[in-house]
C-alpha positions as CSV (number, residue, x, y, z in Angstrom):
1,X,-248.1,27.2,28.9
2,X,-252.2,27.1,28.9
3,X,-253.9,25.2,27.0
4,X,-257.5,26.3,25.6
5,X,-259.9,23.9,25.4
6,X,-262.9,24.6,23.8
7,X,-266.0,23.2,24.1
8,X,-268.4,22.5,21.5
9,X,-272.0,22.8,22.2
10,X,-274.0,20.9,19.8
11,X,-278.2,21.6,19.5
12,X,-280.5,19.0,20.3
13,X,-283.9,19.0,18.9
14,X,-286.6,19.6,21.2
15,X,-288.1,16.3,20.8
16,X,-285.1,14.7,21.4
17,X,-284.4,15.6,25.1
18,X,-284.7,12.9,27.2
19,X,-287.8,14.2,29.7
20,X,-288.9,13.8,33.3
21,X,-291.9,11.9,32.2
22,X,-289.8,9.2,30.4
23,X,-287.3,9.2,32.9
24,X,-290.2,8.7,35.8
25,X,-291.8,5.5,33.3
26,X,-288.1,3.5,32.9
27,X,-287.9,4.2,36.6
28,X,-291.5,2.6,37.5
29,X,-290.6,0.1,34.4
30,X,-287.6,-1.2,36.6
31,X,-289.4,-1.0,39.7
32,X,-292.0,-3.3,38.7
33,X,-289.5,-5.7,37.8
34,X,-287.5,-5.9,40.6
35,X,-290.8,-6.6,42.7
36,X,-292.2,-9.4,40.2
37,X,-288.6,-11.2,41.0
38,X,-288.9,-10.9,44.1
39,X,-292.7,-11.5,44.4
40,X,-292.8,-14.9,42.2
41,X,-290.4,-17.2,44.8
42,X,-292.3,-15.4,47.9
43,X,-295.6,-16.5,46.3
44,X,-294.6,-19.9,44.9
45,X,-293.2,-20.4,48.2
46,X,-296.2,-20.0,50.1
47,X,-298.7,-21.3,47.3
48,X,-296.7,-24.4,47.2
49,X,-297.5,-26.5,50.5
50,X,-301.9,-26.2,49.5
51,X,-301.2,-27.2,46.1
52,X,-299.0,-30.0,47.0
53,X,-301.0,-31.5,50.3
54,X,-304.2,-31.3,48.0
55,X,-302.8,-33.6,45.4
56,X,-301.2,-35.9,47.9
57,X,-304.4,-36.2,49.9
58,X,-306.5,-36.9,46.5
59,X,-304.6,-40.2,46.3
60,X,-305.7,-42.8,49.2
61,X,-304.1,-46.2,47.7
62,X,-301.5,-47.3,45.0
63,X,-301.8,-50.6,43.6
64,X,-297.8,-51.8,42.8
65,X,-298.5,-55.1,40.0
66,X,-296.0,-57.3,39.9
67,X,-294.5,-56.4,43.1
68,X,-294.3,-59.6,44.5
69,X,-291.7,-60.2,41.9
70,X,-288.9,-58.4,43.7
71,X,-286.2,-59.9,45.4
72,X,-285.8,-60.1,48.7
73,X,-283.2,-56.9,50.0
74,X,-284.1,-54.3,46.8
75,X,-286.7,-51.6,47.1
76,X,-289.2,-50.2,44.7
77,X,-289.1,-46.5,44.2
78,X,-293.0,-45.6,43.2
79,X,-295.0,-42.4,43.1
80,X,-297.4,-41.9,45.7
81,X,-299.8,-39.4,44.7
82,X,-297.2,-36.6,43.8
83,X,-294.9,-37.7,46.5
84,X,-292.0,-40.0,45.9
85,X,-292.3,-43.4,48.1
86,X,-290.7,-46.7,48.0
87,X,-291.6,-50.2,49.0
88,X,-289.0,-52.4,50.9
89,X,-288.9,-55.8,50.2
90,X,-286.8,-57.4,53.2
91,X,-285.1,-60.3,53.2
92,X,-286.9,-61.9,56.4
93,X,-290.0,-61.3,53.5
94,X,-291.2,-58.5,55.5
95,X,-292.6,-55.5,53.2
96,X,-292.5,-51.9,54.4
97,X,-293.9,-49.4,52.2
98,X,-292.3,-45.3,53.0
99,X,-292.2,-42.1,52.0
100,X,-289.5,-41.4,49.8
101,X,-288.9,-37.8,51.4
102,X,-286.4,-36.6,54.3
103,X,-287.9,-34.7,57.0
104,X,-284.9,-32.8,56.7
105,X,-285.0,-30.5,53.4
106,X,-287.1,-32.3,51.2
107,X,-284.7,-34.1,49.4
108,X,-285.5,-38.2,48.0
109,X,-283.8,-40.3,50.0
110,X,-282.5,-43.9,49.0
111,X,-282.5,-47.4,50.2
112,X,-279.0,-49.2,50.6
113,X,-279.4,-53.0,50.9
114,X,-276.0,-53.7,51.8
115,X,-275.9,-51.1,55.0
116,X,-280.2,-52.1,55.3
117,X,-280.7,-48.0,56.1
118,X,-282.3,-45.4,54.1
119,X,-279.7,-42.8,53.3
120,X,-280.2,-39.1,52.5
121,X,-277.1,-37.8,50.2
122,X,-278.0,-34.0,50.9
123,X,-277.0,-33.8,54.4
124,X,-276.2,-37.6,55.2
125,X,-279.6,-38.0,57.0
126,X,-280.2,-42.1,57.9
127,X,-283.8,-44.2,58.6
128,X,-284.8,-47.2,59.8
129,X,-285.5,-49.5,57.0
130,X,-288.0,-51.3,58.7
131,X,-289.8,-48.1,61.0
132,X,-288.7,-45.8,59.2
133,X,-287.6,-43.9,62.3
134,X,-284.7,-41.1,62.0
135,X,-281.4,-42.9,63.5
136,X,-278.9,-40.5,62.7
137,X,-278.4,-36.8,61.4
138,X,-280.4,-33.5,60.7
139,X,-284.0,-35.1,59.9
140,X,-286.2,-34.4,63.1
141,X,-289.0,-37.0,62.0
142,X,-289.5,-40.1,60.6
143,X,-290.4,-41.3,57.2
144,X,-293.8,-41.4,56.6
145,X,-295.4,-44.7,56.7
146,X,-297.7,-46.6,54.5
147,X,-299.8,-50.0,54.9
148,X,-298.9,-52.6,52.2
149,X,-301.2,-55.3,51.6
150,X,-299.9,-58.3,48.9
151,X,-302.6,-59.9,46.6
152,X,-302.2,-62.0,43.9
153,X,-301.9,-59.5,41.2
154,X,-300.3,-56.6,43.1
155,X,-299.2,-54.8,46.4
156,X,-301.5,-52.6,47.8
157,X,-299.8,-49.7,49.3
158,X,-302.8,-47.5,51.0
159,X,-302.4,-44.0,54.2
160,X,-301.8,-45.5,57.5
């Protein structure tokens, strides 16, 4: 047995067909798009380092008030400029004033009193508390470091 199948053909209006033209714009629609997600990371990407070393250069000094206040082993986590920092308040009442960034991937690193190192948790980077030198894993430089001075009302943490 055969089977007959028929096919219906229904009319479209004219103005209803879909056209080259309107097929050509949702094409050059998508198109533009796809290239402003791409575009946007590539140019925040390379936009970012002038924006950021602008701001961070506009700021020479921080004054920290009350810093004399903290005990001996904690640090202070401050902004310096746009930049995270921290000052390091040792217990041989030594202060050490850092950047709060690994040279590794960017990421804020921390201070643990009871191990005296600065720890990164992204890729378990480590720093001399009191250089701020790399001592063990991925970061290839040091901190950065700052000069602190102590007054009476505040400490001064100020470029090297």
């Amino acid at each position: 047995m055969s089977e007959v199948v028929s096919k219906h053909i229904v009319p479209v209006a004219e103005d209803d067909q879909p056209t080259r033209r309107l097929f050509l714009a949702a094409g050059g629609l998508a198109g533009v798009g796809y290239a402003a997600a791409i575009g946007y990371p590539v140019y925040r990407y390379l936009a970012s380092p002038v924006e950021e070393s602008a701001a961070a250069t506009a700021v020479t000094e921080v004054a920290l008030r009350d810093a004399q206040k903290l005990p001996a082993g904690t640090a202070l986590m401050f902004k310096f400029g746009s930049q995270p920092a921290m000052l390091i308040h040792h217990r041989d009442n030594t202060w050490v004033a850092l950047g709060a960034v690994c040279s590794h991937l960017g990421c804020t690193v921390q201070y643990l009193p009871a191990r005296n190192v600065i720890h990164c948790n992204c890729h378990g980077g480590e720093y001399d508390p009191n250089t701020g030198q790399n001592i063990s894993g991925p970061p290839p430089r040091p901190l950065k470091r700052y000069v602190v001075k102590l007054t009476d009302e505040a400490a001064v943490v100020s470029r090297a």
